[in-house]
N, C-alpha and C positions, 0 to 999 in steps of 0.2 A: 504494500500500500504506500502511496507517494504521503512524503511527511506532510505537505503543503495541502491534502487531502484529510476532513473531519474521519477520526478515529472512532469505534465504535463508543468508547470511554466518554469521548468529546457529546458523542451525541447524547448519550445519555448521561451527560455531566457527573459521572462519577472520576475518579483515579483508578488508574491500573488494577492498584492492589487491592479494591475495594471488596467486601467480601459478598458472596450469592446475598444474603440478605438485603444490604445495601443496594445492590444492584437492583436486584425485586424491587425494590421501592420506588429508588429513581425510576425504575420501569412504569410503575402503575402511576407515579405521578406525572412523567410525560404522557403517557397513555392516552390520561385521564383530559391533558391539555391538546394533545392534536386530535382526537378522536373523530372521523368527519360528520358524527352525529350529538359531540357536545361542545364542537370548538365554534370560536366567532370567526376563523380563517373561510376563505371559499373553499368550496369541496376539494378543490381539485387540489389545491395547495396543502389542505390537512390530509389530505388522502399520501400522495408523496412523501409527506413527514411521516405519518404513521406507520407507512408499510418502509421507510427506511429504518424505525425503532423497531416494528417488528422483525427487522433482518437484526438489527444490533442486536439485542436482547436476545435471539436466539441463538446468533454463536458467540456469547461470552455468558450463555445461562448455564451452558452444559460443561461441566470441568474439561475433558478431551477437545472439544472444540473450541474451546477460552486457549485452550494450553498451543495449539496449532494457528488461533490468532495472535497469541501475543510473541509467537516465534515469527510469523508473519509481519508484525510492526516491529521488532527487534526490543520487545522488552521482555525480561527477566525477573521471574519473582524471587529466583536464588541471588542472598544477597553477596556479596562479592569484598569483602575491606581492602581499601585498599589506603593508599598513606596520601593525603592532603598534600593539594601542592604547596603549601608554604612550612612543610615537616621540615626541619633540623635534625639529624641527628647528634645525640650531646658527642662532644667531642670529652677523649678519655681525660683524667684529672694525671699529673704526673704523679711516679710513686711517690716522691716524699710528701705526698700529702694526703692522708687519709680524715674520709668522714667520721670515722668510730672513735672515740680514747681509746678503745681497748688495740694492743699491736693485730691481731689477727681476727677476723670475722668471727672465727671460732670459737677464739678465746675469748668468752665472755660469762659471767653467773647465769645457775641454772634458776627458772622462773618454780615460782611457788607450786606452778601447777605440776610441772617436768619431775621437782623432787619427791613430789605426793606420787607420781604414773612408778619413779622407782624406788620408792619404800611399798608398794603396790606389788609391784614385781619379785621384791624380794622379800617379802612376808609370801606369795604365792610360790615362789621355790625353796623356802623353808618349809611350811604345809606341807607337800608333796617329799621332800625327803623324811619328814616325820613320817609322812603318811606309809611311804614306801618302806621305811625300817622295821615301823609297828607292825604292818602285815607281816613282815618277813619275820619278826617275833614272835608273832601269833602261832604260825606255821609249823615255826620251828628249823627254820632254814637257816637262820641268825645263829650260831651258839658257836 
């Protein structure tokens, strides 16, 4: 379809991306305005309109033939990132300058949460070797 040519979207004043719902509506409310038996246009003029809505709305109502239109005017509903044209990328800082106090990213205190996850872990591998002795005691395996 020639771009300097009205798009199905155009005629029925939605966006691309607009969902079947939307669309329905804008549908029935154009409909409802060329209709050549409720509009103040002459026949012939609301007749042309309407039976170009009725072509719109019928292939961008059905998902398969939305998706073969809008490959047809070259839009895309998969969205795409890509980098602004006025991105910078930061340029590196030299070493002798670091953002942390600490010398190493690594080297830094562990958070209240990190100490609690391994006092956690090591009361759970203390349990488990109790646990594993005691049975072997029970058994008699132990002695």
């Amino acid at each position: 379809m020639n771009n300097k040519q009205q798009t199905y979207y155009d005629l029925l004043g939605v966006h691309p991306s607009a969902s079947a719902i939307e669309i329905r509506r804008a549908y029935r409310e154009s409909s409802k305005k060329y209709h050549p038996d409720t509009t103040t246009l002459n026949t012939a003029t609301a007749t042309v309109k309407f039976q170009a809505l009725n072509e719109a709305y019928a292939a961008i109502s059905h998902p398969e033939r939305r998706a073969a239109y809008d490959r047809s005017i070259g839009y895309s509903r998969v969205f795409v990132a890509q980098t602004p044209p006025h991105f910078h990328p930061l340029t590196p800082r030299p070493d002798n300058y670091r953002s942390s106090a600490y010398l190493d990213p690594t080297d830094r205190p562990l958070s209240g949460g990190e100490i609690f996850a391994l006092i956690l872990l090591s009361a759970t591998f203390i349990g488990c070797l109790v646990l594993a002795i005691s049975i072997a005691t029970i058994r008699g395996e132990l002695s």
